[in-house]
N, C-alpha and C positions, 0 to 999 in steps of 0.2 A: 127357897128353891129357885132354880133356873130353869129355863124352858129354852129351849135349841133343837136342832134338827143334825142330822148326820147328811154327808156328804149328796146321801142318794136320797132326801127331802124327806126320810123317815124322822118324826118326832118322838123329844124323849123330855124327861127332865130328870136332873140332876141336885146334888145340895152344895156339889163343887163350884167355885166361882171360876170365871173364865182362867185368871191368874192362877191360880191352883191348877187346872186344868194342864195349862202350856208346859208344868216343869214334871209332868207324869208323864207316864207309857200309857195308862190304861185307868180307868177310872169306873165307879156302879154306875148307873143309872137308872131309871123305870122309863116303863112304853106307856102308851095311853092305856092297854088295858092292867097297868097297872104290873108286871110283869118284871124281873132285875131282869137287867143286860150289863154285861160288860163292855165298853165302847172304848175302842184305840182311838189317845188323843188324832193319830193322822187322819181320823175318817170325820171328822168333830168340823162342822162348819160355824166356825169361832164369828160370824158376821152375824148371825141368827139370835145370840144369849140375849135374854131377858131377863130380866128378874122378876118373880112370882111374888104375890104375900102368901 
């Protein structure tokens, strides 16, 4: 899993890697409460990814 933020400092994590991420339109995600979203690569602050265990 990944952990990253959207453009507007909202936190999500993902099981995409950043690379995977770049050549998509749209990708799942989860919020902190645990919650799916859908998040447009554009809004995706690509400087934040981390990787989780």
């Amino acid at each position: 899993m990944y952990a990253f933020t959207k453009n507007d400092g909202t936190a999500y994590q993902t099981a995409f890697s950043p690379r995977e991420i770049a050549r998509m339109y749209c990708y799942d995600a989860w919020d902190d409460a645990g919650n799916r979203c859908i998040i447009l690569t554009d809004e995706t602050d690509f400087k934040t990814f981390g990787y989780q265990q």
